[in-house]
C-alpha positions in Angstrom: -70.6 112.6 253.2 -73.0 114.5 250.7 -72.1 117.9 250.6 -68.6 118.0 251.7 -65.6 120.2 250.0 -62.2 119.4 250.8 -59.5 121.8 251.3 -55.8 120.7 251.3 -53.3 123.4 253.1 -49.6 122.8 251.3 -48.5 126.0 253.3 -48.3 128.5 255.5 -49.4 131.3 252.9 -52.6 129.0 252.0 -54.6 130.4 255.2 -56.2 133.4 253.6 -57.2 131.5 250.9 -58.4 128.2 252.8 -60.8 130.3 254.9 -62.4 132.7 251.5 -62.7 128.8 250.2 -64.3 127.7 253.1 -66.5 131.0 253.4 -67.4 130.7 249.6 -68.6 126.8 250.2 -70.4 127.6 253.0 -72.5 130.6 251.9 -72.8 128.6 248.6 -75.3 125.8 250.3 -72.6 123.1 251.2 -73.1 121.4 254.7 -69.6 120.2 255.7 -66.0 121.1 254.5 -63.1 118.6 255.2 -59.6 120.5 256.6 -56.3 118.7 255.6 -52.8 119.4 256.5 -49.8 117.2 257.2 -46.4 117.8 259.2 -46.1 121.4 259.8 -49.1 122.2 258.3 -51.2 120.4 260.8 -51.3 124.0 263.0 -52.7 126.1 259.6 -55.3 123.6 259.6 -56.7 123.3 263.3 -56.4 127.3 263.1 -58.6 127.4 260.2 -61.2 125.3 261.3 -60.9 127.5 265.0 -61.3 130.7 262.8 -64.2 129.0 261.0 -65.7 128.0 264.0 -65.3 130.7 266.3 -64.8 133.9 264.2 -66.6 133.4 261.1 -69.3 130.9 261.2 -70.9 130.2 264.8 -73.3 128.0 263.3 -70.7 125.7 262.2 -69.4 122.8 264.5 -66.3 120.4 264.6 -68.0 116.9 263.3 -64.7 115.1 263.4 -61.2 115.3 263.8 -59.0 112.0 262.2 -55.1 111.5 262.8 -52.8 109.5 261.1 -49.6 109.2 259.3 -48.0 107.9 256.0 -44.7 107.3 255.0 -42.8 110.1 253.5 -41.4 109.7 249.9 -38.5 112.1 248.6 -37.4 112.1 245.5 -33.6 112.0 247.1 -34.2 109.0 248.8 -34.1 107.0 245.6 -31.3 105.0 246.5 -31.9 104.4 249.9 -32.6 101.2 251.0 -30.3 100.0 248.1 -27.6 100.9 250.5 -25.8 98.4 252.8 -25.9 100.8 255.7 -27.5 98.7 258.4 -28.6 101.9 260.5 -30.9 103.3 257.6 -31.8 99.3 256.2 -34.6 99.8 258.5 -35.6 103.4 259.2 -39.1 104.6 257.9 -39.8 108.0 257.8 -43.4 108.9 258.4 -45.3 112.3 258.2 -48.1 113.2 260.3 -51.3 114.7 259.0 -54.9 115.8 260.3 -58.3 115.5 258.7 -60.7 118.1 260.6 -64.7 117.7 259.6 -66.8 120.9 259.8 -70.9 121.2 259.4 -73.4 123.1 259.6 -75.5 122.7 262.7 -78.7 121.2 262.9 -81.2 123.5 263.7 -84.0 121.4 266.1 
């Protein structure tokens, strides 16, 4: 989409900071902002974009919300599936993460 910032919440303590972002990309002129968070950052996100929406901003609306999940790569895990354990041969772990759309509202 034309217009759009993205803002990517690593932690708890990015809130603050995600919704001055948000404030500052809004005020400057952009149209829609994508929200991302994954595992337990997922509830930072959806309470930004509700602070956004309902606080801040009530000409902004939630365009979309997207769910998904990847797999999750640690650096410990290195040697892990060089193992002959037959209960982890097969075990994927996977983290969860949210992508939350907001725009502006069209004014008719």
């Amino acid at each position: 989409m034309v217009n759009e910032t993205t803002i990517i919440i690593r932690n708890r303590n990015d809130k603050d900071k995600s919704i001055k972002d948000a404030i500052f990309a809004f005020s400057g002129g952009r149209k829609s902002l994508l929200i991302k968070g994954e595992g337990q950052e997922i509830s930072t996100a959806v309470e930004v974009a509700e602070i956004l929406k309902n606080r801040m901003y009530p000409r902004i609306e939630i365009a979309n919300i997207s769910l998904g999940s990847r797999p999750y790569l640690n650096n410990r895990q290195r040697g892990y599936h060089t193992r002959n354990n037959k209960s982890n041969k097969n075990k994927i772990d996977i983290i969860s993460n949210i992508k939350i759309t907001l725009q502006t509202k069209s004014i008719t």
